[in-house]
Short mmCIF file of the C-alpha atoms (twelve columns), coordinates in Angstrom:
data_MODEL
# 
_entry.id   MODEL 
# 
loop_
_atom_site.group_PDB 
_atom_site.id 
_atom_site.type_symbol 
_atom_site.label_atom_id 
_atom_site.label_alt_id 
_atom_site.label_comp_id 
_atom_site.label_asym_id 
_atom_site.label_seq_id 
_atom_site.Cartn_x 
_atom_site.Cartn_y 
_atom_site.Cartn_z 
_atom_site.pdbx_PDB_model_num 
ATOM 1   C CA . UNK A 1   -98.770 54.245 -48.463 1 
ATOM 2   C CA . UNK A 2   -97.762 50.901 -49.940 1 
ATOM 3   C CA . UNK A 3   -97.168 47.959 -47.647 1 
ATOM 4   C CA . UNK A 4   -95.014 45.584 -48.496 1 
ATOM 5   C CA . UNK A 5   -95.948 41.727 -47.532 1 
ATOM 6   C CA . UNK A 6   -92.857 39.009 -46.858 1 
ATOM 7   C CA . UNK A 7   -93.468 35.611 -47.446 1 
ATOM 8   C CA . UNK A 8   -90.470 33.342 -46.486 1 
ATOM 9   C CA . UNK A 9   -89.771 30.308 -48.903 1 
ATOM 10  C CA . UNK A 10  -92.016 32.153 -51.935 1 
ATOM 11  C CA . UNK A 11  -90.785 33.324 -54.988 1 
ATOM 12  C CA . UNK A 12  -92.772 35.718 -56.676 1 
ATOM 13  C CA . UNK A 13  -92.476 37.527 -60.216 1 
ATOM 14  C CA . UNK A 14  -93.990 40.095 -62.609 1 
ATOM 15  C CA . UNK A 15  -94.690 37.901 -66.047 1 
ATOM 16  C CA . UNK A 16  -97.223 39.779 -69.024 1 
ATOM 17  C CA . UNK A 17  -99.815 38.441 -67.766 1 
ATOM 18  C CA . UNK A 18  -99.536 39.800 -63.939 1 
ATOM 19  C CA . UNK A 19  -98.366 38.576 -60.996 1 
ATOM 20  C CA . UNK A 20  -96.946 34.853 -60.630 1 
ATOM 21  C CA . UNK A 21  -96.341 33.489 -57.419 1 
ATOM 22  C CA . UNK A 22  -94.982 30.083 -56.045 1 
ATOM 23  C CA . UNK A 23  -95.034 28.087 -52.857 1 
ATOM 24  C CA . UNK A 24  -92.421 26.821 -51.067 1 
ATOM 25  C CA . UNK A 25  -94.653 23.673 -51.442 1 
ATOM 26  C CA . UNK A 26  -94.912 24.116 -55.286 1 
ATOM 27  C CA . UNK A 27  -90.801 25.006 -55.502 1 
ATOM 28  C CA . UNK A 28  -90.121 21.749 -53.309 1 
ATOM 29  C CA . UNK A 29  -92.082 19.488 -55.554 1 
ATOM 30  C CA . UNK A 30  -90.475 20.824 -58.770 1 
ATOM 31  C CA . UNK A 31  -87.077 20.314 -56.821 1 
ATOM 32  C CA . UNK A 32  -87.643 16.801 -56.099 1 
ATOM 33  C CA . UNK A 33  -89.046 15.734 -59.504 1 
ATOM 34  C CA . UNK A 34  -85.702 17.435 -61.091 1 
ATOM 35  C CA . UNK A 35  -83.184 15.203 -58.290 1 
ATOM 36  C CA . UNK A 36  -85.544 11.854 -58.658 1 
ATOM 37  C CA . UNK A 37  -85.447 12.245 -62.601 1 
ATOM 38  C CA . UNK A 38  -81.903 13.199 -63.266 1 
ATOM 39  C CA . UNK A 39  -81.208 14.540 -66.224 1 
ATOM 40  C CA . UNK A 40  -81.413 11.080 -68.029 1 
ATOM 41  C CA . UNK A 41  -77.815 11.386 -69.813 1 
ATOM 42  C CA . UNK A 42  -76.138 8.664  -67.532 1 
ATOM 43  C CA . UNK A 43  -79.358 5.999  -67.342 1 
ATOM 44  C CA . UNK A 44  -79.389 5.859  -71.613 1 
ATOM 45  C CA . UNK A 45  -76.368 4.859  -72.094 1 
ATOM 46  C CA . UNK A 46  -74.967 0.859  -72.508 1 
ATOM 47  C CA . UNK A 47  -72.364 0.315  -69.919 1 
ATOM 48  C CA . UNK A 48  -70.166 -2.612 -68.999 1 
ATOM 49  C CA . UNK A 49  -68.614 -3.888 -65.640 1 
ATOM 50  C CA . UNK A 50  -64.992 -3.266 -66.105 1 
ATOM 51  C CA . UNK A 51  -62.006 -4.923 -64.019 1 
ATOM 52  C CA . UNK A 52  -59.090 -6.281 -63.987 1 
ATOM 53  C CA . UNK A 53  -55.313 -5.756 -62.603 1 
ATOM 54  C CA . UNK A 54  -53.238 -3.238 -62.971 1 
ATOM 55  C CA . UNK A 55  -49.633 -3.228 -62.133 1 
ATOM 56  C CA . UNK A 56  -46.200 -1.370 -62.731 1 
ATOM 57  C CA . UNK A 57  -42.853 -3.086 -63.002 1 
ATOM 58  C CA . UNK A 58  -44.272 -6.194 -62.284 1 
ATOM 59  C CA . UNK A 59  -45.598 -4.983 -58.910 1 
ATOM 60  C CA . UNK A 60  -49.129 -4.161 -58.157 1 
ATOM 61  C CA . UNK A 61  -50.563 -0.200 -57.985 1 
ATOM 62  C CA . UNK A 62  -50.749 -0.445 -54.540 1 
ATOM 63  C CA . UNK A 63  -52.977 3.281  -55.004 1 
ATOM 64  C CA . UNK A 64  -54.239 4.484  -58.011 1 
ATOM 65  C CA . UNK A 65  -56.328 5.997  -60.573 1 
ATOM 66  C CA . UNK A 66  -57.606 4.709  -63.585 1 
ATOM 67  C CA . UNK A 67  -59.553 7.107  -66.291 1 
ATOM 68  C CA . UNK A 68  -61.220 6.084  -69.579 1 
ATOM 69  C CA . UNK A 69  -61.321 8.954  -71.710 1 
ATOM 70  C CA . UNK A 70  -63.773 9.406  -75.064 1 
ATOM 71  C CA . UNK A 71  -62.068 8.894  -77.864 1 
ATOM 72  C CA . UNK A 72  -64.228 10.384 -80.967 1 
ATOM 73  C CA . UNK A 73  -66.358 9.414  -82.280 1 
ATOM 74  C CA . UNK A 74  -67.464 7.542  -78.802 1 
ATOM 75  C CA . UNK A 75  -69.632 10.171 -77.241 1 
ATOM 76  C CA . UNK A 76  -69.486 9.304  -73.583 1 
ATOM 77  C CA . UNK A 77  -68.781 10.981 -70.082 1 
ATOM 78  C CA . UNK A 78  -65.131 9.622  -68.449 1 
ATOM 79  C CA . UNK A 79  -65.282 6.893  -66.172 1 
ATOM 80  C CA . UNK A 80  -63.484 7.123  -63.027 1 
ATOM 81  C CA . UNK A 81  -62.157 4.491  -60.855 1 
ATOM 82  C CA . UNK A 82  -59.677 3.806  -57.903 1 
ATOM 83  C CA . UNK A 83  -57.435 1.382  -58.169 1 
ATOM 84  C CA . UNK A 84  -56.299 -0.858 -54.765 1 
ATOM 85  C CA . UNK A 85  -53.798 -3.588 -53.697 1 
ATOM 86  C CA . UNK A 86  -53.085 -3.945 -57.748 1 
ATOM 87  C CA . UNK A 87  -56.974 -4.294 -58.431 1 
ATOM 88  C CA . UNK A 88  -59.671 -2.336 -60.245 1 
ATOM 89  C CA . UNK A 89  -63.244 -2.175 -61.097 1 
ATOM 90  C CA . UNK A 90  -66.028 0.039  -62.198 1 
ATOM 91  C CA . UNK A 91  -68.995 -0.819 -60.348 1 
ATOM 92  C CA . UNK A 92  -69.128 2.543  -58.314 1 
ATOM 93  C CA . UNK A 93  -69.880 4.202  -61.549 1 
ATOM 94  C CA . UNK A 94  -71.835 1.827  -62.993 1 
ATOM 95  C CA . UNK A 95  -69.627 0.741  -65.621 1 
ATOM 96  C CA . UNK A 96  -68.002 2.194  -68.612 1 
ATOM 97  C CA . UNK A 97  -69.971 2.791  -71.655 1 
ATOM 98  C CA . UNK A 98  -69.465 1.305  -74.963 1 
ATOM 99  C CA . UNK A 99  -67.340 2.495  -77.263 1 
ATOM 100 C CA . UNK A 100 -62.985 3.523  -77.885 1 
ATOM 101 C CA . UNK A 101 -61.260 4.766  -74.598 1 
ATOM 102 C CA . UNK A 102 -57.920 6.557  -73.772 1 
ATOM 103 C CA . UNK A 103 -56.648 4.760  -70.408 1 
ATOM 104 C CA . UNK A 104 -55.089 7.298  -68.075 1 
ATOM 105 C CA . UNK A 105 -53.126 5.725  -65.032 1 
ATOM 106 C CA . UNK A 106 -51.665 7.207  -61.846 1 
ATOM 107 C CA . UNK A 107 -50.259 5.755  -58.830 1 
ATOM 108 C CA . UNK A 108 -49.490 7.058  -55.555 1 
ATOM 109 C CA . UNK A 109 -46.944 6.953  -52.668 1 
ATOM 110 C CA . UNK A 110 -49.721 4.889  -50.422 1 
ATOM 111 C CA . UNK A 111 -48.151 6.694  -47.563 1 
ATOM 112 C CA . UNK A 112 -48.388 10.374 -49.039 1 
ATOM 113 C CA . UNK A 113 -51.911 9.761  -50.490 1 
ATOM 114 C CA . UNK A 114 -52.951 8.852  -46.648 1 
ATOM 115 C CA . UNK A 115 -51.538 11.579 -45.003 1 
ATOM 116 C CA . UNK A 116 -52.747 14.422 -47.616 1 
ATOM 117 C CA . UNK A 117 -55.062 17.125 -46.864 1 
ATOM 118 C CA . UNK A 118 -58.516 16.341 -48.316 1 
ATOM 119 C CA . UNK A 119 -59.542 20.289 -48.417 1 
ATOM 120 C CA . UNK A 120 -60.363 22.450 -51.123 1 
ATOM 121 C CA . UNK A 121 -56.786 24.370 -52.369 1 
ATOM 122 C CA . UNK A 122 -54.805 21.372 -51.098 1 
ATOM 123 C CA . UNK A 123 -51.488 20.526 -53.126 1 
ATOM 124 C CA . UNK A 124 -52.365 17.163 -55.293 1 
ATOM 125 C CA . UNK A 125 -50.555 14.161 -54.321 1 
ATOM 126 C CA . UNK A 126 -47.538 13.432 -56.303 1 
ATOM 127 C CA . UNK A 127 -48.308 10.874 -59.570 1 
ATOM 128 C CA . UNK A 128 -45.516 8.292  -59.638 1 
ATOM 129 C CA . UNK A 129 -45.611 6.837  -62.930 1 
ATOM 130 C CA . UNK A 130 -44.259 8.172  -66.262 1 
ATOM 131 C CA . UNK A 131 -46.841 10.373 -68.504 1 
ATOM 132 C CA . UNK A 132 -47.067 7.614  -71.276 1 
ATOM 133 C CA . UNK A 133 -49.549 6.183  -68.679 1 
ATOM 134 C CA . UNK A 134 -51.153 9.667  -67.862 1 
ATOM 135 C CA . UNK A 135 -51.121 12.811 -69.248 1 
ATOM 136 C CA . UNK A 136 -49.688 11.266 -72.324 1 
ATOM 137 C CA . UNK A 137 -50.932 7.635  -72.442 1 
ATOM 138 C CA . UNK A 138 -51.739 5.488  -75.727 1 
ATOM 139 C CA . UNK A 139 -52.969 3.193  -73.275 1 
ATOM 140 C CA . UNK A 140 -56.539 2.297  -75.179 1 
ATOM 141 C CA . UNK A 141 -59.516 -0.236 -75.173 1 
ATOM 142 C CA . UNK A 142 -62.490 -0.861 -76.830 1 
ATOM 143 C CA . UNK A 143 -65.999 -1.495 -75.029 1 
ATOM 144 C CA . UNK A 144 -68.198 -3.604 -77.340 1 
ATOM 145 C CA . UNK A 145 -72.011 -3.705 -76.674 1 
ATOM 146 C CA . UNK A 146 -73.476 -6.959 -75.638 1 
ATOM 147 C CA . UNK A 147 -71.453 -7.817 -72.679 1 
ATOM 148 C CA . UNK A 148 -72.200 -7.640 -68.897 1 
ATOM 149 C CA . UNK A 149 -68.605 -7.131 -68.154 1 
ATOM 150 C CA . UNK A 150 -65.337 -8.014 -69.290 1 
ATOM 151 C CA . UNK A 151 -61.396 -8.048 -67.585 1 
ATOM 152 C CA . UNK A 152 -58.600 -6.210 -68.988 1 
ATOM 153 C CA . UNK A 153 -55.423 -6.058 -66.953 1 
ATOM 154 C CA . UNK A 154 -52.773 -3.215 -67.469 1 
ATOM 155 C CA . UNK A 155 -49.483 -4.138 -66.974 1 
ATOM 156 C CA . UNK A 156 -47.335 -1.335 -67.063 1 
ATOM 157 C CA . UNK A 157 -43.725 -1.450 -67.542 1 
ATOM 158 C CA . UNK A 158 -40.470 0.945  -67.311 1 
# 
């Protein structure tokens, strides 16, 4: 009769050259190394502060959205960014790396974008501007290397 032993938190496998086991002690320590390390992607790449205002029909975004998208040959994640009370910046993500950007731009009913479900499966909150600022936008700008940050303001008309 074969018994069969149960080991919570262990891992164990059949490799060529016999049996391989792991602690939960050995599997926590590889965990943390991989979370403290990263995967090094965001940390190599030259970023710079950007801010500045952004506005539509000569009113500030009361609440938005502003994207920079890659535009080849730039090779760089999008940058993400709220926009409040006609303002934005991009501390929170550390900046936007160097290099040519699409500018996406949304704005929200302040009122609508308060009250909306913030659930998974949730309708999105209505975009208010036209698509040449969005889904369609020619909005564009150029991060150069060498700076610590720099202010472009986007003033968006009908």
């Amino acid at each position: 009769m074969i018994q069969q032993r149960s080991q919570s938190l262990a891992f164990r496998g059949i490799g060529r050259c016999g049996k391989v086991a792991f602690s939960a002690g050995q599997v926590g320590l590889s965990l943390s190394i991989l979370l403290v390390s990263g995967c090094g992607y965001r940390s190599s790449l030259e970023r710079v502060h950007v801010s500045g205002k952004a506005s539509y029909d000569g009113k500030p975004i009361e609440i938005g959205q502003i994207r920079f998208i890659p535009i080849e040959p730039t090779r760089a994640p999008i940058t993400v960014e709220n926009i409040r009370d006609g303002s934005y910046e991009t501390a929170k993500s550390g900046g936007v790396p160097i290099g040519n950007f699409r500018v996406e731009i949304r704005m929200f009913d302040p009122e609508e974008y308060q009250n909306a479900p913030r659930v998974p499966g949730a309708p999105a909150v209505k975009q208010l501007l036209p698509e040449k600022y969005n889904r369609d936008s020619e909005l564009a700008i150029t991060i150069e290397s060498g700076s610590d940050s720099i202010e472009h303001d986007f003033l968006l008309t009908k």
